[in-house]
NUZALUM-315923 format. One record per residue: residue number from 1; x negated, y negated, z of N, C-alpha, C in turn; residue in three letters. Coordinates in nm, 2 decimals, padded with zeros to 4 digits. Example, Ala and Ser with C-alpha at 12.3 -4.5 7.8 and 13.67 -1.06 7.14 Angstrom:
! residues 2
<site i="1" n_x="-01.32" n_y="00.57" n_z="00.78" ca_x="-01.23" ca_y="00.45" ca_z="00.78" c_x="-01.32" c_y="00.33" c_z="00.78" aa="ala"/>
<site i="2" n_x="-01.28" n_y="00.22" n_z="00.71" ca_x="-01.37" ca_y="00.11" ca_z="00.71" c_x="-01.29" c_y="00.00" c_z="00.79" aa="ser"/>
***
This chain:
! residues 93
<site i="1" n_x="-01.29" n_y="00.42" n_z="00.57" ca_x="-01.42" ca_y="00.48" ca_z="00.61" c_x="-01.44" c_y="00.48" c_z="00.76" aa="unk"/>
<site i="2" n_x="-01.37" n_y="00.36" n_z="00.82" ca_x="-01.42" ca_y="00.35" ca_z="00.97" c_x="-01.33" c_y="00.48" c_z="01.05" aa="unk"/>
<site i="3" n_x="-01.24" n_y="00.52" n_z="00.98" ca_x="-01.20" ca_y="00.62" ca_z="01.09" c_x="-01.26" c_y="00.74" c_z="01.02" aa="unk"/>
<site i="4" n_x="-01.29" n_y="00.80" n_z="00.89" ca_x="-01.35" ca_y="00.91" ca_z="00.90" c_x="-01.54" c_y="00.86" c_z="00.99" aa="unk"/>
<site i="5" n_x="-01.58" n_y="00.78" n_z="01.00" ca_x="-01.67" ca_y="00.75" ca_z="01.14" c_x="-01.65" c_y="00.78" c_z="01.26" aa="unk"/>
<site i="6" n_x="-01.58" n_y="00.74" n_z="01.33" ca_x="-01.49" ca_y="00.74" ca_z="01.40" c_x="-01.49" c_y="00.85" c_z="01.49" aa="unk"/>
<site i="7" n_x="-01.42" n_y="00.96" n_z="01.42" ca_x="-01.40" ca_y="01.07" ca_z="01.46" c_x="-01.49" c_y="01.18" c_z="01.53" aa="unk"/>
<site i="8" n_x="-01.64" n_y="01.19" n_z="01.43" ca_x="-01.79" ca_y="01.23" ca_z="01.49" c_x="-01.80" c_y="01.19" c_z="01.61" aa="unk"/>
<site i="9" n_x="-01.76" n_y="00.96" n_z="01.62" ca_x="-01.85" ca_y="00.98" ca_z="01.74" c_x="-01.75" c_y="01.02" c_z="01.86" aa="unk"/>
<site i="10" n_x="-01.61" n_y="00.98" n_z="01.82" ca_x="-01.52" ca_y="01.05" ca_z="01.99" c_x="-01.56" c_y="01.18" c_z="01.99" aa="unk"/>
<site i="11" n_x="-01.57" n_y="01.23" n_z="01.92" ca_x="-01.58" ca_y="01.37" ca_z="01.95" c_x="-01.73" c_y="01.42" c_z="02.04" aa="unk"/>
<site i="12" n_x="-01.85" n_y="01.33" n_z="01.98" ca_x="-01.95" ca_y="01.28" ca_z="02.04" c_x="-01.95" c_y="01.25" c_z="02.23" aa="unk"/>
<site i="13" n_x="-01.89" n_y="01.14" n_z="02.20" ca_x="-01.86" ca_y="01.07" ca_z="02.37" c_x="-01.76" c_y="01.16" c_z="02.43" aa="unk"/>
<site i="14" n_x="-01.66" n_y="01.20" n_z="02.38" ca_x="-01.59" ca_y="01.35" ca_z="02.49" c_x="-01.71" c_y="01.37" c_z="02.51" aa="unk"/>
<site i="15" n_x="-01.76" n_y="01.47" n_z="02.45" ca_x="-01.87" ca_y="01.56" ca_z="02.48" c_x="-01.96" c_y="01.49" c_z="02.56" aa="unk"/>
<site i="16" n_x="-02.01" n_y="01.38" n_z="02.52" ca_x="-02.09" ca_y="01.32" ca_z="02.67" c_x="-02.03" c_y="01.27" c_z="02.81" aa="unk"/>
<site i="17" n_x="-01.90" n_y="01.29" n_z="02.76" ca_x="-01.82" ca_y="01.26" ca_z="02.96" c_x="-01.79" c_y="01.37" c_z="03.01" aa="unk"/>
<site i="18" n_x="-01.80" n_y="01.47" n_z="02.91" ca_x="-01.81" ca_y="01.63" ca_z="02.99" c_x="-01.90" c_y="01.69" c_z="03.00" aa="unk"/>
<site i="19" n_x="-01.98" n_y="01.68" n_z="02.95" ca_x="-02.14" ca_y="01.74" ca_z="02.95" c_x="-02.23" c_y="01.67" c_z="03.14" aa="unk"/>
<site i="20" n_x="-02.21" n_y="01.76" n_z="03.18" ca_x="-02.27" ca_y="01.70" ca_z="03.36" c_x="-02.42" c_y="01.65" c_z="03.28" aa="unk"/>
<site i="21" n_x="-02.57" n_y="01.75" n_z="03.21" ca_x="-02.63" ca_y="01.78" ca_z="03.24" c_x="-02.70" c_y="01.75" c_z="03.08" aa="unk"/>
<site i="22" n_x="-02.77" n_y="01.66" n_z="03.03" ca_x="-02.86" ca_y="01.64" ca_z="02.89" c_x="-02.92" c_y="01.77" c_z="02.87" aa="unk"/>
<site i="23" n_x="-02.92" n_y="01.88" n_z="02.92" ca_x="-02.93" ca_y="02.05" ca_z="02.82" c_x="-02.80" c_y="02.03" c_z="02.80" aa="unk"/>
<site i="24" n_x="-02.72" n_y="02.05" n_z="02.90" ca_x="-02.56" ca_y="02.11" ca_z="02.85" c_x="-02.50" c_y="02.03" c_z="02.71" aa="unk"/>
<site i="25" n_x="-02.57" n_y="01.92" n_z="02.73" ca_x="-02.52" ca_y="01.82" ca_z="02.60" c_x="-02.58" c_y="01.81" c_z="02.46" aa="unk"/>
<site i="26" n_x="-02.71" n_y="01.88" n_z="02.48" ca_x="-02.80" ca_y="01.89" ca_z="02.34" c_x="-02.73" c_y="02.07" c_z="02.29" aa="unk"/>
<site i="27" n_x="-02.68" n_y="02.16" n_z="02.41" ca_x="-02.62" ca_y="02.27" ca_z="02.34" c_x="-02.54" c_y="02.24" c_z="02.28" aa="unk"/>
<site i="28" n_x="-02.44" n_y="02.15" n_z="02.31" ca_x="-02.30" ca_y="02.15" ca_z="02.29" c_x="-02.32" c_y="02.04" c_z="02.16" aa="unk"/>
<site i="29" n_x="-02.44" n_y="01.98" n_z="02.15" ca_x="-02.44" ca_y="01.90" ca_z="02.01" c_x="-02.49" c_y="02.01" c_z="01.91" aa="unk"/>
<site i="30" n_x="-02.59" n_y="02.05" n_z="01.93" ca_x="-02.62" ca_y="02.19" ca_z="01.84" c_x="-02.49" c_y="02.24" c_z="01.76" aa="unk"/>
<site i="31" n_x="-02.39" n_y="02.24" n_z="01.79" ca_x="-02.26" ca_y="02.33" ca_z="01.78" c_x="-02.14" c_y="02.21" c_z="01.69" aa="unk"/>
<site i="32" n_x="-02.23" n_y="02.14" n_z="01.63" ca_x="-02.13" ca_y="02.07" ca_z="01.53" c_x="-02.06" c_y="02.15" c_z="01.40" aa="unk"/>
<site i="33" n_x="-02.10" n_y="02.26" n_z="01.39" ca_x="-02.03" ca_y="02.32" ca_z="01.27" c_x="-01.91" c_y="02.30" c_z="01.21" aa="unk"/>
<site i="34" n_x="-01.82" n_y="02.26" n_z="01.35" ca_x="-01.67" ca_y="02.23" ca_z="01.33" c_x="-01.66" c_y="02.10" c_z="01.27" aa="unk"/>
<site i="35" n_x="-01.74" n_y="01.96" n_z="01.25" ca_x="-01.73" ca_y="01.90" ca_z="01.16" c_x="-01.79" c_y="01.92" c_z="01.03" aa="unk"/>
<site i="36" n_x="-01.91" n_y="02.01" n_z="01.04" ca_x="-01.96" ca_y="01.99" ca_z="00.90" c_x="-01.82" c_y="02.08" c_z="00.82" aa="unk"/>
<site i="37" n_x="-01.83" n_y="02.14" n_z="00.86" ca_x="-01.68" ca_y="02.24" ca_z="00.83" c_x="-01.56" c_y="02.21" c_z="00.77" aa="unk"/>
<site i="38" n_x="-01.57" n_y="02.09" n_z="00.82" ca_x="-01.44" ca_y="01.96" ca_z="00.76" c_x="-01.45" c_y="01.88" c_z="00.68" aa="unk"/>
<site i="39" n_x="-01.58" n_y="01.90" n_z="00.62" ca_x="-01.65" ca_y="01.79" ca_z="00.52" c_x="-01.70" c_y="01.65" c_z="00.58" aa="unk"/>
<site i="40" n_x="-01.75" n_y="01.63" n_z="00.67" ca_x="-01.82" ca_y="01.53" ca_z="00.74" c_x="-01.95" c_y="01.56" c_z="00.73" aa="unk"/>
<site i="41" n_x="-02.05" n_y="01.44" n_z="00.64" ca_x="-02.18" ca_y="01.47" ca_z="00.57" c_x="-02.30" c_y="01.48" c_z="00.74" aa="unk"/>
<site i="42" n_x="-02.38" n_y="01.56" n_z="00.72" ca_x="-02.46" ca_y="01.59" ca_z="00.79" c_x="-02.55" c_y="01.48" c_z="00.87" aa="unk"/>
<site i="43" n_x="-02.57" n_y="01.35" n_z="00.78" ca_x="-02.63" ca_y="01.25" ca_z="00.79" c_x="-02.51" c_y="01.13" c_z="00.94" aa="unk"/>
<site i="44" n_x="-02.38" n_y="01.16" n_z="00.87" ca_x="-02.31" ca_y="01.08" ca_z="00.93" c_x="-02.30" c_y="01.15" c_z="01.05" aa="unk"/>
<site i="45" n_x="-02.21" n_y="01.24" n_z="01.03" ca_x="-02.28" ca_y="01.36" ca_z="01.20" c_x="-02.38" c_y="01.31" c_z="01.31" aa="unk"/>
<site i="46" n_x="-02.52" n_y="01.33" n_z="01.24" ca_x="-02.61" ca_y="01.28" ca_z="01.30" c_x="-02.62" c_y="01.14" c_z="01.36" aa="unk"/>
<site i="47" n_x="-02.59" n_y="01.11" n_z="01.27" ca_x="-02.59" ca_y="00.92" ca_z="01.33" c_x="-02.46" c_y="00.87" c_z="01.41" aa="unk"/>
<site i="48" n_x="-02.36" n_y="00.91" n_z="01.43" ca_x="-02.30" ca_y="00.90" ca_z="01.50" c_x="-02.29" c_y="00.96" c_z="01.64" aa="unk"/>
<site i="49" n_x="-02.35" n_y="01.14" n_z="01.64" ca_x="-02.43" ca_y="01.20" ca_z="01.73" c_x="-02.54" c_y="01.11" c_z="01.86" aa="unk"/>
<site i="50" n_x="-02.60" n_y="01.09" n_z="01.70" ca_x="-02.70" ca_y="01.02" ca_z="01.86" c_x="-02.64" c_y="00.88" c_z="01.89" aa="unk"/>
<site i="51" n_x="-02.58" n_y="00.79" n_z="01.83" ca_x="-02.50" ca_y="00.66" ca_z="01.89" c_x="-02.46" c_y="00.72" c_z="02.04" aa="unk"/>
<site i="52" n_x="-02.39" n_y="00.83" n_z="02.04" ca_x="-02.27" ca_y="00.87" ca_z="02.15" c_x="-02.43" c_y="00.86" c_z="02.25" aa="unk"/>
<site i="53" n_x="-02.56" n_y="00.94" n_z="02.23" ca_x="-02.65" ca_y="00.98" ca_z="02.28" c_x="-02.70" c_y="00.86" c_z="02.38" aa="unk"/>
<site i="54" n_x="-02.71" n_y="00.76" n_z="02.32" ca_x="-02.78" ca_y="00.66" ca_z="02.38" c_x="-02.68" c_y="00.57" c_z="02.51" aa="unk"/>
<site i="55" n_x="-02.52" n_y="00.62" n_z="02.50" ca_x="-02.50" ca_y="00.55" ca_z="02.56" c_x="-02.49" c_y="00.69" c_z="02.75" aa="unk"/>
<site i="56" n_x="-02.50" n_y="00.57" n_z="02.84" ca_x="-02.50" ca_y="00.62" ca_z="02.99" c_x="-02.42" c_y="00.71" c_z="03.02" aa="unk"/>
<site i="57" n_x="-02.41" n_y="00.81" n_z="03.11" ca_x="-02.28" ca_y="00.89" ca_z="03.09" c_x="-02.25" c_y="00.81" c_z="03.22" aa="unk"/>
<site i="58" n_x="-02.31" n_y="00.76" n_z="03.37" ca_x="-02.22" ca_y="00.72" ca_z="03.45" c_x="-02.16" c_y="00.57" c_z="03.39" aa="unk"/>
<site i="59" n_x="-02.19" n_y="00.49" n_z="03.32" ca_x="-02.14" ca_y="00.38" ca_z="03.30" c_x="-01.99" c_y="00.38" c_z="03.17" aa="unk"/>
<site i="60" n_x="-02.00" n_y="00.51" n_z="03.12" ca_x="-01.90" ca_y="00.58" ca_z="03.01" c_x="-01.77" c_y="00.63" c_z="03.13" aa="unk"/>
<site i="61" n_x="-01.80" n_y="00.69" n_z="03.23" ca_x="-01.69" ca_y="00.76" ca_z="03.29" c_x="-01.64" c_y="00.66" c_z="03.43" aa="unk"/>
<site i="62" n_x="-01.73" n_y="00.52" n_z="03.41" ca_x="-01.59" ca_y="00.39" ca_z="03.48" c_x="-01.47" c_y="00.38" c_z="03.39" aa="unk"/>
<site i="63" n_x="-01.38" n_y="00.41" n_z="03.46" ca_x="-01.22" ca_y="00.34" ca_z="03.34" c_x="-01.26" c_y="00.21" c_z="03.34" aa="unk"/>
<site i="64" n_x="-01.16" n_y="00.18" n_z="03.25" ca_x="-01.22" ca_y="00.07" ca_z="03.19" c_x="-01.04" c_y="-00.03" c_z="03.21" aa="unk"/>
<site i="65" n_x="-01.04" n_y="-00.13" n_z="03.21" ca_x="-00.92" ca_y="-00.20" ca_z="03.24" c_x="-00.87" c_y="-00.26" c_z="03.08" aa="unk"/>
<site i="66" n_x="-00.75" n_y="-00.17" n_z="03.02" ca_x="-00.67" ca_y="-00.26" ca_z="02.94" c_x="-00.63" c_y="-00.32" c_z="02.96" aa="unk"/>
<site i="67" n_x="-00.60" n_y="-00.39" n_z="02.81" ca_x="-00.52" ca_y="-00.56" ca_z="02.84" c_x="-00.36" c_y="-00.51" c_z="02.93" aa="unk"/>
<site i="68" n_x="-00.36" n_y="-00.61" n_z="02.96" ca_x="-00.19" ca_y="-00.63" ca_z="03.01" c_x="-00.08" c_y="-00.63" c_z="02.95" aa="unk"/>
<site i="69" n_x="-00.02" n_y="-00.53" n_z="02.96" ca_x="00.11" ca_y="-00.56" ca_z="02.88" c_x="00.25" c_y="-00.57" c_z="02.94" aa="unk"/>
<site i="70" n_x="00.29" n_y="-00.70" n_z="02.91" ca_x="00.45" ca_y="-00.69" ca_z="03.01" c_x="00.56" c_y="-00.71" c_z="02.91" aa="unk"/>
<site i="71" n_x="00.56" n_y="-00.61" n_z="02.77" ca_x="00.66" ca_y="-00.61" ca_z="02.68" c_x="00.73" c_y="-00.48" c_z="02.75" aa="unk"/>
<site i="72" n_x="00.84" n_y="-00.52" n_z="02.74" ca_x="00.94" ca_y="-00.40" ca_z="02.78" c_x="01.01" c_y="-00.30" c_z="02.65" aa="unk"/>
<site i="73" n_x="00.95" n_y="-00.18" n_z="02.64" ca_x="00.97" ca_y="-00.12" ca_z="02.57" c_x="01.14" c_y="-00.11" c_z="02.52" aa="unk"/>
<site i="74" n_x="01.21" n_y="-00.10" n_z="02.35" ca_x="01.31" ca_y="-00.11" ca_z="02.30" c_x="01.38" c_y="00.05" c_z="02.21" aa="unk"/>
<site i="75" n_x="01.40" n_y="00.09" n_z="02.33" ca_x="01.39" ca_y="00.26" ca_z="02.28" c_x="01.54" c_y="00.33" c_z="02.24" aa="unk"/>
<site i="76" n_x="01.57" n_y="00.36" n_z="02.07" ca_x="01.68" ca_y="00.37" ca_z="02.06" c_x="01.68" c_y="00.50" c_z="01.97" aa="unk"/>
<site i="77" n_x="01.80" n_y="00.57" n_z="01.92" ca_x="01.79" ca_y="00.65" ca_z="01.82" c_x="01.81" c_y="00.60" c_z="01.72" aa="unk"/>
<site i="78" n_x="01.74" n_y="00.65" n_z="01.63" ca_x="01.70" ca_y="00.65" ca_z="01.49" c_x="01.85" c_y="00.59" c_z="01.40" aa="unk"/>
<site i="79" n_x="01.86" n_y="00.49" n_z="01.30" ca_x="01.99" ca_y="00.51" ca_z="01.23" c_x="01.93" c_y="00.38" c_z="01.13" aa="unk"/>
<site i="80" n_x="01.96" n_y="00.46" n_z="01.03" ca_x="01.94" ca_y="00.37" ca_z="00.90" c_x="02.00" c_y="00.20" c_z="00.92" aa="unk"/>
<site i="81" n_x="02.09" n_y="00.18" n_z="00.99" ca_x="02.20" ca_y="00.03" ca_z="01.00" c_x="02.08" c_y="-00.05" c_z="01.14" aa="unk"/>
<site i="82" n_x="02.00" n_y="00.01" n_z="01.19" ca_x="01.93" ca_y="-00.08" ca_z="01.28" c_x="01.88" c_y="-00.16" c_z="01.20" aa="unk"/>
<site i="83" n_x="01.81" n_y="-00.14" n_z="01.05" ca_x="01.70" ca_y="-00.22" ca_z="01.06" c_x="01.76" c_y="-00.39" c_z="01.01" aa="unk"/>
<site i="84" n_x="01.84" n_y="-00.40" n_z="01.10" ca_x="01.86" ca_y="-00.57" ca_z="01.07" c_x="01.79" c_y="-00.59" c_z="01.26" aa="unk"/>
<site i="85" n_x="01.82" n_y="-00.46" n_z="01.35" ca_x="01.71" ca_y="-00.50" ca_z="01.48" c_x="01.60" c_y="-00.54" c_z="01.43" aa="unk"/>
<site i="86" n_x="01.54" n_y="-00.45" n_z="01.31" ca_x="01.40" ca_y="-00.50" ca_z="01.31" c_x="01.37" c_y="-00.65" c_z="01.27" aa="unk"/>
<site i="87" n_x="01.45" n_y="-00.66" n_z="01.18" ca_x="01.43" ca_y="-00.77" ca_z="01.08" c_x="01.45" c_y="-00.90" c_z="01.15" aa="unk"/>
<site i="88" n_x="01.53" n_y="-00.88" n_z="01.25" ca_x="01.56" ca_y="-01.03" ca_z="01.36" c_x="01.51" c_y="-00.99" c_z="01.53" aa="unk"/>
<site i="89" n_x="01.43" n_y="-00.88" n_z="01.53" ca_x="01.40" ca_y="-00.83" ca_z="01.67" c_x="01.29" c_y="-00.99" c_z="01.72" aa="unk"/>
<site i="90" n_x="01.23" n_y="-01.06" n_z="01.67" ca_x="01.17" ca_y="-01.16" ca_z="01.73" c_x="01.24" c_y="-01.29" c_z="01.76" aa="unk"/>
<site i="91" n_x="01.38" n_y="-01.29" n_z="01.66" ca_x="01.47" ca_y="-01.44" ca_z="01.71" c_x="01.53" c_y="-01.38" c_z="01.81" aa="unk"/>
<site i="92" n_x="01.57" n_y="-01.23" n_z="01.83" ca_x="01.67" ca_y="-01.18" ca_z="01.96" c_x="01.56" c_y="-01.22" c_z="02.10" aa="unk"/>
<site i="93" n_x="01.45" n_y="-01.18" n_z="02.11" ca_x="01.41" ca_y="-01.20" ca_z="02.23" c_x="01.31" c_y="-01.30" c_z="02.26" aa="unk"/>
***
């Protein structure tokens, strides 16, 4: 259930990091048809709608700092005989 949630509100907050202007953003909310469309109930729409609403748009459009990652990606082609990498890929490294 949390990702069909989910989806309303990114679609929500896009729209509030592109919207310069609270008209431009109440038009472009008006124009949900594309989820009611997909079967996303009206109620959830809405409440997910105004969530995105209340938050700042300058304080939404600071990036934001991911965690750290210093795993070095293990990038191979595909073949049925790896999966003993997978199976011992944590005693290898």
């Amino acid at each position: 259930m949390s990702c069909k949630r989910s989806i309303p509100y990114a679609q929500a907050m896009r729209l509030r990091r592109i919207c310069s202007t609270q008209n431009m953003l109440e038009k472009r909310v008006i124009d949900r048809q594309f989820l009611l469309a997909r079967g996303y109930e009206e109620g959830l729409v809405q409440d997910q709608i105004q969530k995105a609403r209340e938050n700042d748009r300058n304080e939404i459009l600071i990036p934001r700092e991911g965690a750290r990652n210093d795993r070095i990606p293990f990038i191979v082609t595909y073949n049925q005989h790896y999966l003993i990498l997978v199976l011992y890929y944590d005693a290898i490294i």
